[in-house]
N, C-alpha and C positions, 0 to 999 in steps of 0.2 A: 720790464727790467729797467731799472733806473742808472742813467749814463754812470761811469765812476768819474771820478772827481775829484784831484786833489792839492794841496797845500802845498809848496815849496818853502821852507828857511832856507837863508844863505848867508855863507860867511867867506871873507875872503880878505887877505893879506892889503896894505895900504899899496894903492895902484896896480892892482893887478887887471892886466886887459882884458878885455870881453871876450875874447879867444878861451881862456884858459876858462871864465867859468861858464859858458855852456858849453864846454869838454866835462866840466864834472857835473853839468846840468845831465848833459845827453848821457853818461856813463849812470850818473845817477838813478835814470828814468829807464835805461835798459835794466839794469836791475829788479826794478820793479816791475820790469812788463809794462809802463805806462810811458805816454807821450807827452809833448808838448801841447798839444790841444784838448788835452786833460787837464790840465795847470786848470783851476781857479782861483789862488788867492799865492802871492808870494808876499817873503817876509824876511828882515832882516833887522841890524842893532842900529839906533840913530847912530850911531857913530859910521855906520855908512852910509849918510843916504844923499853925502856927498859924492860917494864914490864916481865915478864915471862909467866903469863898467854895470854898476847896477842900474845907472841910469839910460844905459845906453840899448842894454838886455830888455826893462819897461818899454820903452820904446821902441823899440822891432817887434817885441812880441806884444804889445798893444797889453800887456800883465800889469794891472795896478799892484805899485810896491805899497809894502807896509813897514814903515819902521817901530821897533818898540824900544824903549828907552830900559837901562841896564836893569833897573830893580822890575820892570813889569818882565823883563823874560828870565830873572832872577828868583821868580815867584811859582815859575814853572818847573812840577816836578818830571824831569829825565831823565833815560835810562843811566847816560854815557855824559857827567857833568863834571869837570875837568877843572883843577886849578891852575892852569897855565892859560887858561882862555881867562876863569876869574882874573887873575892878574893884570890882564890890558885891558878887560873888557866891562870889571865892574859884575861881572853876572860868569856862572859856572856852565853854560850853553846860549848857544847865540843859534845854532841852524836847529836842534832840535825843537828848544824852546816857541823860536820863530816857526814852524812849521803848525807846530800845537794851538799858539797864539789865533795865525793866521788865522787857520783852519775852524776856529770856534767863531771868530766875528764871522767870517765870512756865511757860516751857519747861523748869524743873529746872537751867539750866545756871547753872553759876559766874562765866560772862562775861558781857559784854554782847552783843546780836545786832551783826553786821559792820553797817556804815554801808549796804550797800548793799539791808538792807532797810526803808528809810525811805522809805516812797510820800508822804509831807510831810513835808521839812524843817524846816523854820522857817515855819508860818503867823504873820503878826503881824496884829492885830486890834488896833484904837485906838478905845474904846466911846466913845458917845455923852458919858458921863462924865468923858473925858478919860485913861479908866487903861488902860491895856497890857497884852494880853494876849499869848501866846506859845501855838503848841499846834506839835507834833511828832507824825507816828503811824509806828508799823512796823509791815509784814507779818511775822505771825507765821510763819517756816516750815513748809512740810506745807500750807497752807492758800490757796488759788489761786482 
């Protein structure tokens, strides 16, 4: 039986600490029944990939990030695609999109994975903080 395997999007408010999004990482992942040593591929908008928390999140868990730029995750069709995220963001999904995206290079392909493999759509997570956090994950195909 072939390990399972999956994709992370992430989306998260400007400065929000690395506390708050593996709170909605770990919440996200209990959901799904999966861990963090399942993670293969994570994903997010250039417009974070300044962030510090996402950069700080790659680096502890040794997770190469992926950023994609507004129209490539704009191009992704999703279940849960929002105009208030369009509005700042250029694109109607940032964590699903990204999870899709991810999830298809990381398999070699040139597309993104179909919507329908998203075992978490839109987790939102609102830290102690006050800042927003957003996690998406997809099942990698092959992997069950």
């Amino acid at each position: 039986m072939p390990e399972i395997r999956i994709a992370l999007g992430l989306g998260c408010d400007r400065n929000t600490p690395l506390e708050t999004l593996q709170q909605a990482i770990d919440q996200a992942l209990a959901q799904s029944g999966h861990t963090r040593a399942q993670v293969a591929a994570v994903a997010s908008i250039t417009l974070k990939a300044d962030e510090a928390c996402m950069q700080q999140l790659a680096a502890l868990q040794g997770w190469p990030m992926r950023f994609f730029t507004p129209p490539q995750l704009a191009a992704v069709p999703v279940p849960n695609p929002s105009d208030t995220v369009r509005r700042y963001t250029g694109t109607p999904s940032v964590s699903e999109a990204a999870a899709l995206l991810a999830g298809g290079l990381y398999l070699g392909r040139t597309q993104a994975l179909p919507m329908h493999a998203l075992c978490v759509e839109k987790h939102k997570y609102r830290g102690a903080d006050g800042r927003n956090a957003t996690v998406s994950i997809a099942l990698l195909p092959g992997s069950r």
